[in-house]
C-alpha positions as protocol buffer text, in pm:
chain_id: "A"
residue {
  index: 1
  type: UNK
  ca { x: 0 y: 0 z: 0 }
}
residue {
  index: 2
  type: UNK
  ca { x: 280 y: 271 z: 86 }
}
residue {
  index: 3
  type: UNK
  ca { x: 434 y: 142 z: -299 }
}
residue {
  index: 4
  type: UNK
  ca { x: 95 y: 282 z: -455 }
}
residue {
  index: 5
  type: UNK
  ca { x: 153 y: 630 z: -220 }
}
residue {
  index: 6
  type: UNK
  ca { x: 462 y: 703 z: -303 }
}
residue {
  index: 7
  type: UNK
  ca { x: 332 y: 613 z: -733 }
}
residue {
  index: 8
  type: UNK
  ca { x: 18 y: 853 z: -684 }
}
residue {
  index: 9
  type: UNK
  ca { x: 274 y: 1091 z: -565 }
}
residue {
  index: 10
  type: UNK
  ca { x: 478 y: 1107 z: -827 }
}
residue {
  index: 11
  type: UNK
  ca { x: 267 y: 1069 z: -1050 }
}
residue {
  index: 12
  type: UNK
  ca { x: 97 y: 1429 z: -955 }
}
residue {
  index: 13
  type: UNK
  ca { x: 439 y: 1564 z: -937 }
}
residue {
  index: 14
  type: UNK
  ca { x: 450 y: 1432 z: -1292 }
}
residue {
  index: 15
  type: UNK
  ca { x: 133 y: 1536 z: -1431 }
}
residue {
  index: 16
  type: UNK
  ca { x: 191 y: 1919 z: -1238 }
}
residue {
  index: 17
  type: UNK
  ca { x: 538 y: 1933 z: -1470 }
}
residue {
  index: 18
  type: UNK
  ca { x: 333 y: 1827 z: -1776 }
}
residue {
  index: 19
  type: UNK
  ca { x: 52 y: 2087 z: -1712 }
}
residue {
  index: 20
  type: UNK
  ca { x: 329 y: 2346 z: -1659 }
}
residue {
  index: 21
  type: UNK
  ca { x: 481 y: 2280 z: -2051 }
}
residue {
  index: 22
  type: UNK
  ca { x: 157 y: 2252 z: -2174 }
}
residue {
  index: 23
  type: UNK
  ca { x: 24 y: 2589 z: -1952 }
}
residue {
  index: 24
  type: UNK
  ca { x: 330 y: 2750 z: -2122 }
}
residue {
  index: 25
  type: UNK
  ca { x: 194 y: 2662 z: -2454 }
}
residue {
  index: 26
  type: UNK
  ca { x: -114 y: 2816 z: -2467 }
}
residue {
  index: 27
  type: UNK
  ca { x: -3 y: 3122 z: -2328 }
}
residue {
  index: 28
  type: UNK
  ca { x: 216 y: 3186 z: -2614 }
}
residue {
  index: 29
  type: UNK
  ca { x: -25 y: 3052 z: -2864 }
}
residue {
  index: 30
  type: UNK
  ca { x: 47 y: 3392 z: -3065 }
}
residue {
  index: 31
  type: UNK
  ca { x: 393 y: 3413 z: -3012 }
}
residue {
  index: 32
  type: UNK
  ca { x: 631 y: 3445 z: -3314 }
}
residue {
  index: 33
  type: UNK
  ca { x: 908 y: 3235 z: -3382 }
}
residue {
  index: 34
  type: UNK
  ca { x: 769 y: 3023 z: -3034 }
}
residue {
  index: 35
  type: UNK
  ca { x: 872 y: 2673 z: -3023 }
}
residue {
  index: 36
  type: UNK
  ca { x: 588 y: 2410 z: -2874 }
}
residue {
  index: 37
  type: UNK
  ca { x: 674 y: 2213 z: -2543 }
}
residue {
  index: 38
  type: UNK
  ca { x: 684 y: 1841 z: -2608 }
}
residue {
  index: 39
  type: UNK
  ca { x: 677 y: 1624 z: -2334 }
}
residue {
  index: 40
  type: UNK
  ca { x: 819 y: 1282 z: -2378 }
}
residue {
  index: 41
  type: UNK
  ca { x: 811 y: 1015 z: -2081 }
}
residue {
  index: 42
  type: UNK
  ca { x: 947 y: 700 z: -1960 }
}
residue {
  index: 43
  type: UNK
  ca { x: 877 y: 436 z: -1743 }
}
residue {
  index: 44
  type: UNK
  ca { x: 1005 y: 391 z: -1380 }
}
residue {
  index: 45
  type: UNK
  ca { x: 859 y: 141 z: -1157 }
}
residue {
  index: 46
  type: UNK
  ca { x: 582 y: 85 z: -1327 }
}
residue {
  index: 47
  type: UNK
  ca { x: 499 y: 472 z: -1310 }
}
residue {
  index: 48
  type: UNK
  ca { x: 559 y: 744 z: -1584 }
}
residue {
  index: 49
  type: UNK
  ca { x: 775 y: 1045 z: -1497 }
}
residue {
  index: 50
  type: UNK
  ca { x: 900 y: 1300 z: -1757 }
}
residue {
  index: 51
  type: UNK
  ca { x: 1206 y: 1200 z: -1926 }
}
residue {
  index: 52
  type: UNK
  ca { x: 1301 y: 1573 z: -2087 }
}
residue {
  index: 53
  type: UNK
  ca { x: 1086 y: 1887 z: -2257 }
}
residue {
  index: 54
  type: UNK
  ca { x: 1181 y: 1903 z: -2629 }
}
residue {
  index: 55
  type: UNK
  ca { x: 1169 y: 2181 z: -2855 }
}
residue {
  index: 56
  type: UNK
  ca { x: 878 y: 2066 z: -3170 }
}
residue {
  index: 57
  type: UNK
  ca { x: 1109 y: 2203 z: -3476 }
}
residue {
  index: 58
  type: UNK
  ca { x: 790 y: 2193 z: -3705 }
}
residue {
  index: 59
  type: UNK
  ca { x: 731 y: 2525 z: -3891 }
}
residue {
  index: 60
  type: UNK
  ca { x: 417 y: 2762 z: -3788 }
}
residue {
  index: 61
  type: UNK
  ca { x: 213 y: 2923 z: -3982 }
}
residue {
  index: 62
  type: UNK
  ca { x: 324 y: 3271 z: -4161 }
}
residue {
  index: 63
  type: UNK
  ca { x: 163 y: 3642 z: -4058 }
}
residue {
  index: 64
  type: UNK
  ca { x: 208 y: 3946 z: -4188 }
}
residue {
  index: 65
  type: UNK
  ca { x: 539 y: 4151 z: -4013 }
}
residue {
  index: 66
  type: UNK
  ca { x: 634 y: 4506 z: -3973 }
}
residue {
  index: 67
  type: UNK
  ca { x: 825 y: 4562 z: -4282 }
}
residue {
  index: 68
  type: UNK
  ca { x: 1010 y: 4387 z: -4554 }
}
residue {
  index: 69
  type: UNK
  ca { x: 1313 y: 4369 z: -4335 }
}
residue {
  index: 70
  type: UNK
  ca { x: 1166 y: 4076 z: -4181 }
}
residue {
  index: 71
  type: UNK
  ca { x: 1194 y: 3743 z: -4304 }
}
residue {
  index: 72
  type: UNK
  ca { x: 987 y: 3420 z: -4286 }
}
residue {
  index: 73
  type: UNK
  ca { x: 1176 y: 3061 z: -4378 }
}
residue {
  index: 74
  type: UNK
  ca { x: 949 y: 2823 z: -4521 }
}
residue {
  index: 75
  type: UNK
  ca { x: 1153 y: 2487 z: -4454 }
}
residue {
  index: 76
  type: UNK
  ca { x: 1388 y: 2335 z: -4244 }
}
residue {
  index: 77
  type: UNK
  ca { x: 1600 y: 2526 z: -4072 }
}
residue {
  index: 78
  type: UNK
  ca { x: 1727 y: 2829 z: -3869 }
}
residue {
  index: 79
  type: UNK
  ca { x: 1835 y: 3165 z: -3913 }
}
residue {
  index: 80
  type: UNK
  ca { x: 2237 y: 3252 z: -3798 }
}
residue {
  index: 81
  type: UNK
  ca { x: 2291 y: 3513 z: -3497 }
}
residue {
  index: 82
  type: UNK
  ca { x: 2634 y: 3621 z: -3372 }
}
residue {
  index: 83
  type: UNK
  ca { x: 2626 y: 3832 z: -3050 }
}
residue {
  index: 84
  type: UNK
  ca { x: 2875 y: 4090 z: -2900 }
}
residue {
  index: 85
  type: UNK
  ca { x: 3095 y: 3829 z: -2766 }
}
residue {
  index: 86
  type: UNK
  ca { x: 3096 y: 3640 z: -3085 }
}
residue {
  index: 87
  type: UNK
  ca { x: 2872 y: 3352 z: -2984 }
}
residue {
  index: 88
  type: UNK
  ca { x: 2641 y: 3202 z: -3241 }
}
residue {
  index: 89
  type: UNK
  ca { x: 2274 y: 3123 z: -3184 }
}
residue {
  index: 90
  type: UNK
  ca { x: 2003 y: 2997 z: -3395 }
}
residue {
  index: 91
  type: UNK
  ca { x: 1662 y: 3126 z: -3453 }
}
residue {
  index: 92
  type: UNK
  ca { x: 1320 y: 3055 z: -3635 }
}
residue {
  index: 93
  type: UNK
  ca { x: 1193 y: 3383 z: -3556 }
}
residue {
  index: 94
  type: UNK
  ca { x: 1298 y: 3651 z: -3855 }
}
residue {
  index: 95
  type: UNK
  ca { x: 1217 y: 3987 z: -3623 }
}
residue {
  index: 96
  type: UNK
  ca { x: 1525 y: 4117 z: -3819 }
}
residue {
  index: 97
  type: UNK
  ca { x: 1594 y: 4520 z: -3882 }
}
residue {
  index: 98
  type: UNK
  ca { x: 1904 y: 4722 z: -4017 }
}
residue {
  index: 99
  type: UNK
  ca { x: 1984 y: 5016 z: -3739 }
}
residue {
  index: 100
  type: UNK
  ca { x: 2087 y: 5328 z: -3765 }
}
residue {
  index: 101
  type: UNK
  ca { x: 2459 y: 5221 z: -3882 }
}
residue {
  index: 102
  type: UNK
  ca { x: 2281 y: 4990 z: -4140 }
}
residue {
  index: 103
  type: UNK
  ca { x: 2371 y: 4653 z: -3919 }
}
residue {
  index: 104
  type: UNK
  ca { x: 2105 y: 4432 z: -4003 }
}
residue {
  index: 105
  type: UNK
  ca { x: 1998 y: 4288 z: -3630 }
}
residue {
  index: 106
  type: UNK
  ca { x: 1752 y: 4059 z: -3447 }
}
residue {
  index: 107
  type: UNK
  ca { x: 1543 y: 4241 z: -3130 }
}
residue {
  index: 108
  type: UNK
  ca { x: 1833 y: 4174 z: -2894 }
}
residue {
  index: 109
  type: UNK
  ca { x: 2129 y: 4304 z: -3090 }
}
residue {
  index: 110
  type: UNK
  ca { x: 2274 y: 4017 z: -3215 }
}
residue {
  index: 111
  type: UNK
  ca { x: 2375 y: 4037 z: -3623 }
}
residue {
  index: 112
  type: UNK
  ca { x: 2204 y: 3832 z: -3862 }
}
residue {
  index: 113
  type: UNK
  ca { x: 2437 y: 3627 z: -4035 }
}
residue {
  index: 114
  type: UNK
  ca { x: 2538 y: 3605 z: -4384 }
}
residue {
  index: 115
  type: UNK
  ca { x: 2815 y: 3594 z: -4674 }
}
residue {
  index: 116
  type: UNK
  ca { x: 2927 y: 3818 z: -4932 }
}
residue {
  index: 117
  type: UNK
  ca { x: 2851 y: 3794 z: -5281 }
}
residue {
  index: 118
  type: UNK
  ca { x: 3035 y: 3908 z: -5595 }
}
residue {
  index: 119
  type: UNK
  ca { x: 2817 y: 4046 z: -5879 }
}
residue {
  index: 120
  type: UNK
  ca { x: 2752 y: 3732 z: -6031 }
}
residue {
  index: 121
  type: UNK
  ca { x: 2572 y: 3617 z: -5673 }
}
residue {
  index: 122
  type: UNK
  ca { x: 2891 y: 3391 z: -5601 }
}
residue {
  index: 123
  type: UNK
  ca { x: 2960 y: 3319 z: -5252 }
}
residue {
  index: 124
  type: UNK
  ca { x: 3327 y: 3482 z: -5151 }
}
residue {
  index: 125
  type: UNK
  ca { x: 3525 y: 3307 z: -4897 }
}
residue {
  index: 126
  type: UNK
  ca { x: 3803 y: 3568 z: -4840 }
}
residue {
  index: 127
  type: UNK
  ca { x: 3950 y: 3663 z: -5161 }
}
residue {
  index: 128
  type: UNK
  ca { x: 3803 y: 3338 z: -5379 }
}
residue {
  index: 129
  type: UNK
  ca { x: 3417 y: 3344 z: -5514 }
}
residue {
  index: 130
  type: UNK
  ca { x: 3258 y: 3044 z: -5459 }
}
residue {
  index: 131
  type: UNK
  ca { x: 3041 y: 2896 z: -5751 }
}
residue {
  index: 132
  type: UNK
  ca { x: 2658 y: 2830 z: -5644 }
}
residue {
  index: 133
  type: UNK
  ca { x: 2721 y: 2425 z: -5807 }
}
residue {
  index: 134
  type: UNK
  ca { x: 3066 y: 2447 z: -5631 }
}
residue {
  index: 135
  type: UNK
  ca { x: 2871 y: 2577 z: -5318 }
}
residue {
  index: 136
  type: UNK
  ca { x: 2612 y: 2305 z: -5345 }
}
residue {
  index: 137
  type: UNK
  ca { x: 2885 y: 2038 z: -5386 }
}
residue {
  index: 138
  type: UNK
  ca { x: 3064 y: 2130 z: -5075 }
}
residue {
  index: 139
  type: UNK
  ca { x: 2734 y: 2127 z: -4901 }
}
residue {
  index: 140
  type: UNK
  ca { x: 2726 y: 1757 z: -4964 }
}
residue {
  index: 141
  type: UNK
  ca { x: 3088 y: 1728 z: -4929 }
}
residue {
  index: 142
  type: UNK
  ca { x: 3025 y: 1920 z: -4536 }
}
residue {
  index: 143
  type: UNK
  ca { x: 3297 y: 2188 z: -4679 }
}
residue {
  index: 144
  type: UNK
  ca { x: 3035 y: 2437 z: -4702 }
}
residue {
  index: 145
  type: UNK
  ca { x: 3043 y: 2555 z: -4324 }
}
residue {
  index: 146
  type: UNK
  ca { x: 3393 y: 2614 z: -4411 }
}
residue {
  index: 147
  type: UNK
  ca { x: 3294 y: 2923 z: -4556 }
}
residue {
  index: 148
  type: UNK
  ca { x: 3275 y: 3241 z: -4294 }
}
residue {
  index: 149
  type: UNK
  ca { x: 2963 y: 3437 z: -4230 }
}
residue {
  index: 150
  type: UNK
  ca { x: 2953 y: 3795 z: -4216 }
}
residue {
  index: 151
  type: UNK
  ca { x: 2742 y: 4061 z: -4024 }
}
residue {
  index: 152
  type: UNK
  ca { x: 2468 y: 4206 z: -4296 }
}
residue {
  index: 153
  type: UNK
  ca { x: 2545 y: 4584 z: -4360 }
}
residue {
  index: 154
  type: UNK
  ca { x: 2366 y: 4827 z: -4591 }
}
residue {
  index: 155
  type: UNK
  ca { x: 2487 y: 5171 z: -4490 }
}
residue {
  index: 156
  type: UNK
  ca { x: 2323 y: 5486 z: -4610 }
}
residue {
  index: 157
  type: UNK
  ca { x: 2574 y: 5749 z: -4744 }
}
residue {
  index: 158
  type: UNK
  ca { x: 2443 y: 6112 z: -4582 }
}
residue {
  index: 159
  type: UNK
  ca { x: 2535 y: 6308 z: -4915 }
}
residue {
  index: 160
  type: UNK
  ca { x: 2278 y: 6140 z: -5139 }
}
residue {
  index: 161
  type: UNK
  ca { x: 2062 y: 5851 z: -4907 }
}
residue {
  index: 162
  type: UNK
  ca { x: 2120 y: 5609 z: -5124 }
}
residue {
  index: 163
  type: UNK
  ca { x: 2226 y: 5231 z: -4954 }
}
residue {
  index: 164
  type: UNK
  ca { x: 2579 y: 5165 z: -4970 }
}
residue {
  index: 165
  type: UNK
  ca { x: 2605 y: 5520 z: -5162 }
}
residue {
  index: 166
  type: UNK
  ca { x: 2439 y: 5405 z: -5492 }
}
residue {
  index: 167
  type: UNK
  ca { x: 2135 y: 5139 z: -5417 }
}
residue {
  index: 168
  type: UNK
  ca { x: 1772 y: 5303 z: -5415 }
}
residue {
  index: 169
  type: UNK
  ca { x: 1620 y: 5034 z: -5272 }
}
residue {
  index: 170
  type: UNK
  ca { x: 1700 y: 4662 z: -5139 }
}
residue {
  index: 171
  type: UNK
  ca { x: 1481 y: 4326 z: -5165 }
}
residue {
  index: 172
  type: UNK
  ca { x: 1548 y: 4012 z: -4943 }
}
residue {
  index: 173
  type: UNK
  ca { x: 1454 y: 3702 z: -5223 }
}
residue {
  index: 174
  type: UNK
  ca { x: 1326 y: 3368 z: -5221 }
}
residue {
  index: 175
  type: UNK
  ca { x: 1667 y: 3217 z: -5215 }
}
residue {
  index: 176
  type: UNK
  ca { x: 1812 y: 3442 z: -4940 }
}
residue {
  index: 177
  type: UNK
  ca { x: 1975 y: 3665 z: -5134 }
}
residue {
  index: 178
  type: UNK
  ca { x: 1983 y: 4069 z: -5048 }
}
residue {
  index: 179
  type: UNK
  ca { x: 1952 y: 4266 z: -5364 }
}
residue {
  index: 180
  type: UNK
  ca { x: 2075 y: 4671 z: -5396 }
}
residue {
  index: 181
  type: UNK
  ca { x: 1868 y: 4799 z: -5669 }
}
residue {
  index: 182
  type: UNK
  ca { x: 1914 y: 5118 z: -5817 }
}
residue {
  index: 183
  type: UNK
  ca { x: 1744 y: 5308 z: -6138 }
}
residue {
  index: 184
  type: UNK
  ca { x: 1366 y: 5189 z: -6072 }
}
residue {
  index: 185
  type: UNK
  ca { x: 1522 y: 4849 z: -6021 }
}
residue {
  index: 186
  type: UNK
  ca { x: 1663 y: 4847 z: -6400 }
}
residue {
  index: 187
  type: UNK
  ca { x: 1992 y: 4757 z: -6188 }
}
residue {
  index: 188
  type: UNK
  ca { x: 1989 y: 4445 z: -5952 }
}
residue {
  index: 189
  type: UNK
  ca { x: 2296 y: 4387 z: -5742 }
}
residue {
  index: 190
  type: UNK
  ca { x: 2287 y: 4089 z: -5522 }
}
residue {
  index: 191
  type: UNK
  ca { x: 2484 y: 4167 z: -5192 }
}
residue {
  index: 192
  type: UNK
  ca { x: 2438 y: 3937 z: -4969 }
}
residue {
  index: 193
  type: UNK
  ca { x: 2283 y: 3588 z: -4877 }
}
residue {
  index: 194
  type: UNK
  ca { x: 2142 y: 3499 z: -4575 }
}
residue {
  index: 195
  type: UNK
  ca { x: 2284 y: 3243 z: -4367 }
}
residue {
  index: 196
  type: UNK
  ca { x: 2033 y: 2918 z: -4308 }
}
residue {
  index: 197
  type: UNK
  ca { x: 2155 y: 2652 z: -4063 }
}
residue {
  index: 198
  type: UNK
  ca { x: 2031 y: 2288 z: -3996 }
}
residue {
  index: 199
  type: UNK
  ca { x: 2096 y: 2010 z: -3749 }
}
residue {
  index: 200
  type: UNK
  ca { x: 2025 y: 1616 z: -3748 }
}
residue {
  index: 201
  type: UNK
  ca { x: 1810 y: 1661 z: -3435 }
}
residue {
  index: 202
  type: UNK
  ca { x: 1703 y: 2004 z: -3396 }
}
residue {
  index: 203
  type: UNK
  ca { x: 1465 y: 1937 z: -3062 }
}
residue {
  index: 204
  type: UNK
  ca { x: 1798 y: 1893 z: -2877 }
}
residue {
  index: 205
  type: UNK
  ca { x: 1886 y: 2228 z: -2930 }
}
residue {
  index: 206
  type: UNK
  ca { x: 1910 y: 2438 z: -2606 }
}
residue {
  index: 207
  type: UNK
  ca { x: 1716 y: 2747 z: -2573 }
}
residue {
  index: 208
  type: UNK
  ca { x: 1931 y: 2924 z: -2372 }
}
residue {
  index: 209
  type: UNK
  ca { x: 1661 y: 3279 z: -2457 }
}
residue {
  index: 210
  type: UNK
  ca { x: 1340 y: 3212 z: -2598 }
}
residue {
  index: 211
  type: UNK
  ca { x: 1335 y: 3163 z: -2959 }
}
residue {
  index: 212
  type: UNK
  ca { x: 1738 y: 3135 z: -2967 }
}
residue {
  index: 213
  type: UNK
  ca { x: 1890 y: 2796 z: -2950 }
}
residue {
  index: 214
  type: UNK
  ca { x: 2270 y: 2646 z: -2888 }
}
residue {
  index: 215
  type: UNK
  ca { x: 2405 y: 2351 z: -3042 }
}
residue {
  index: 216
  type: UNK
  ca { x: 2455 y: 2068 z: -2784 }
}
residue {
  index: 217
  type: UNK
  ca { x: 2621 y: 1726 z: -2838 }
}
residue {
  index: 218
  type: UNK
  ca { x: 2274 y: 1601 z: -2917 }
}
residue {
  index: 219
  type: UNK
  ca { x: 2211 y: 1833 z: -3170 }
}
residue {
  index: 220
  type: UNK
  ca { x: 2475 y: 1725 z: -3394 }
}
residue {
  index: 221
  type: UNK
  ca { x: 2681 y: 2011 z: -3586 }
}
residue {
  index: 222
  type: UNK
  ca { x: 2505 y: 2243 z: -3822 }
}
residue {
  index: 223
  type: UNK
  ca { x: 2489 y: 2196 z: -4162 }
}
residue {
  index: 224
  type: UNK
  ca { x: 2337 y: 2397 z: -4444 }
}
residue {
  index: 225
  type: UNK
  ca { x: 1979 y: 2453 z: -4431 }
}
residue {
  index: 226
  type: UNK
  ca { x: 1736 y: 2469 z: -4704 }
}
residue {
  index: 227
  type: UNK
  ca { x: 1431 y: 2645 z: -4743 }
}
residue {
  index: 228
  type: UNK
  ca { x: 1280 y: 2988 z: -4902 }
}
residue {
  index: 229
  type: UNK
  ca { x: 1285 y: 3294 z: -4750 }
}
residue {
  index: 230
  type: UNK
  ca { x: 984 y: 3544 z: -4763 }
}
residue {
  index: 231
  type: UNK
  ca { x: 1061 y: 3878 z: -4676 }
}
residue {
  index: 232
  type: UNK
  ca { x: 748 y: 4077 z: -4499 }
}
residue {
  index: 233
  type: UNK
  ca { x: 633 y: 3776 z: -4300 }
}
residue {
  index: 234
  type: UNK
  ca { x: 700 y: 3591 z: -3971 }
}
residue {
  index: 235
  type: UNK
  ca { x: 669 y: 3296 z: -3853 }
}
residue {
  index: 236
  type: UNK
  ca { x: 356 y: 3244 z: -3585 }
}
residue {
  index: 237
  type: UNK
  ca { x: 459 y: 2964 z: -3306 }
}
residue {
  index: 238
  type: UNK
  ca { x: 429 y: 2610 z: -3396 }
}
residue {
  index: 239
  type: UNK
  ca { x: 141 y: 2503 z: -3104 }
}
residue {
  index: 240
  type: UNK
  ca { x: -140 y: 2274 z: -3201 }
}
residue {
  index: 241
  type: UNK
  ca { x: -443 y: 2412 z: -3011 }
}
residue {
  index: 242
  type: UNK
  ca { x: -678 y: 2127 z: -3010 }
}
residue {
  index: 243
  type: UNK
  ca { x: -371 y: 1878 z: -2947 }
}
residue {
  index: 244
  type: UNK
  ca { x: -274 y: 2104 z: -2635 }
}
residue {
  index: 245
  type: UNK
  ca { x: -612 y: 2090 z: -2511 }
}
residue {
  index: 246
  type: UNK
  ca { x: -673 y: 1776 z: -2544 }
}
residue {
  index: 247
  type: UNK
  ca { x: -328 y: 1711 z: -2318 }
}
residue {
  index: 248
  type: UNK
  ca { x: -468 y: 1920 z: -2081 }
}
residue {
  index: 249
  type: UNK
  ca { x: -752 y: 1742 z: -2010 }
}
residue {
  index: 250
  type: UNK
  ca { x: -594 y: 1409 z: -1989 }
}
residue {
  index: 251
  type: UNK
  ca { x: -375 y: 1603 z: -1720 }
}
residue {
  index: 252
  type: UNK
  ca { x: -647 y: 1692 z: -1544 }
}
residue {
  index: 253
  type: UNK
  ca { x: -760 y: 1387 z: -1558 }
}
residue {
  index: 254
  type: UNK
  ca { x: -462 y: 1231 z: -1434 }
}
residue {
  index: 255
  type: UNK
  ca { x: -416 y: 1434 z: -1141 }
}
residue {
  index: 256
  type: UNK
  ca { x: -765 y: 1416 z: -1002 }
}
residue {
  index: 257
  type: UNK
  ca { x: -763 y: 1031 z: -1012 }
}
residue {
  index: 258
  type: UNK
  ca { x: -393 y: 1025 z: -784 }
}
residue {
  index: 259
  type: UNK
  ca { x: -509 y: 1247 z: -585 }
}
residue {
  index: 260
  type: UNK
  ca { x: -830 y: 995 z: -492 }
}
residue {
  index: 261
  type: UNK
  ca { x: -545 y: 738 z: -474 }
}
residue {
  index: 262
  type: UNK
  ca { x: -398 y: 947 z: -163 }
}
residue {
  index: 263
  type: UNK
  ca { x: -714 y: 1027 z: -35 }
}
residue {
  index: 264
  type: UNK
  ca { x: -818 y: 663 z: 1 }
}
residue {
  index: 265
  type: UNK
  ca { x: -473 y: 581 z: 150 }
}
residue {
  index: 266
  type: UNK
  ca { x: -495 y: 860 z: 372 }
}
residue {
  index: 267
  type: UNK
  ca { x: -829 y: 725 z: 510 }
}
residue {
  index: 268
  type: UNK
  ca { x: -747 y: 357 z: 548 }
}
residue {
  index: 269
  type: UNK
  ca { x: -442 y: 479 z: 697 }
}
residue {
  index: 270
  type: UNK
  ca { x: -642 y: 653 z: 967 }
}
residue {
  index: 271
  type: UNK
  ca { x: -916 y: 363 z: 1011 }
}
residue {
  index: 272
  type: UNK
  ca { x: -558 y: 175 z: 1076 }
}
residue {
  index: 273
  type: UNK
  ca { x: -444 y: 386 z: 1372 }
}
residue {
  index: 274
  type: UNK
  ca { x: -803 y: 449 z: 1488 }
}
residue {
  index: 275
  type: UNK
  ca { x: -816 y: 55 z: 1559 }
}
residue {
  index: 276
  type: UNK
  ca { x: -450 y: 3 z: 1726 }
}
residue {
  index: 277
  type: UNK
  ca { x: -571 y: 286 z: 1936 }
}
């Protein structure tokens, strides 16, 4: 009898953890870039406890953003973030915006990631262009992550307002790559392309801020991502209402039944000591 205690015990402490991820998911049902809870459990004397909370990597749904500077990738993926101190993160959510010295950056400061093109849209590494085949060879090859990302900057020259001193306008494409256009467009420059990361087993990222991940050993390394890139969207969190709901209930469910489990114990246990008394 104490062995069925001690399960309805845990088994609330259990179910309390569960409604806790999924009590976090519903609040942030409208969250961008959010990433749903996922509990996953195991076994343990005949009882289930919660083995870990992983990340879903499953893309949400797209909604309009603020302005073309944001970005919305349709795929697999993440987006590449470098922070003051030079550590790299990973994000879905594409909140991105050039300040005022033409940096392109996510909310908290950190640079978007990406490389330098030549005119032709070739990938430099240092002084050497890098073919888009010769690219997509290496990526097979794992040589592609080889080549060094770059902060994003378009820089507006005071003495005529133009980007970089001679670009009108900009637009962020379907493949990634940043375009300087200049006389009503008539002149298309590509500048840059944005960086887009993958791993083996994205849910064992860490989410060390929320919607920005680390690599762990789990992970696996990064390799190239693939995917299109929308400019003028973001992406809406990942949760599946009904699912969630449905979770909750069987929660519920779960902890009102231990809890009559206790109850019961606690009252035999007191008809016990009522008759050795």
């Amino acid at each position: 009898m104490r062995d069925c205690y001690i399960n309805a015990m845990n088994i609330q402490k259990t179910t309390v953890e569960w409604m806790n991820a999924i009590s976090e998911n519903l609040v942030n049902m409208y969250t961008p870039g959010y990433r749903e809870n996922q509990v996953t459990f195991k076994t343990y004397l005949d009882n289930a406890i919660p083995d870990k909370i992983l990340k879903n990597p499953s893309q949400g749904k797209s909604i309009p953003g603020t302005s073309a500077e944001n970005v919305f990738l349709e795929g697999n993926g993440f987006f590449v973030l470098r922070n003051d101190e030079g550590r790299i993160a990973y994000t879905r959510l594409g909140e991105f915006k050039f300040d005022g010295e033409g940096v392109y950056r996510a909310t908290d400061g950190s640079k978007v990631q990406g490389y330098i093109l030549n005119d032709k849209g070739e990938i430099m590494s240092g002084t050497k262009s890098l073919s888009n085949d010769a690219f997509e060879d290496s990526i097979a090859q794992g040589g592609a992550l080889a080549v060094p990302t770059t902060e994003i900057k378009l820089w507006i020259d005071p003495d005529n307002g133009k980007y970089l001193g001679k670009y009108d306008e900009f637009e962020i494409k379907e493949d990634g790559i940043l375009y300087g256009k200049a006389n009503n467009g008539k002149n298309c420059t590509p500048l840059y392309k944005l960086a887009v990361m993958n791993f083996h087993n994205p849910q064992e990222l860490f989410e060390f801020k929320q919607g920005q991940y680390l690599e762990t050993a789990y992970s696996g390394k990064p390799v190239i991502g693939r995917g299109e890139i929308r400019s003028g969207l973001l992406e809406l969190s990942n949760i599946d209402f009904k699912a969630n709901a449905t979770y909750w209930q069987e929660a519920q469910t779960q902890l009102d039944l231990s809890g009559k489990v206790m109850s019961t114990y606690k009252q035999l246990l007191e008809s016990a000591m009522e008759l050795l008394s």
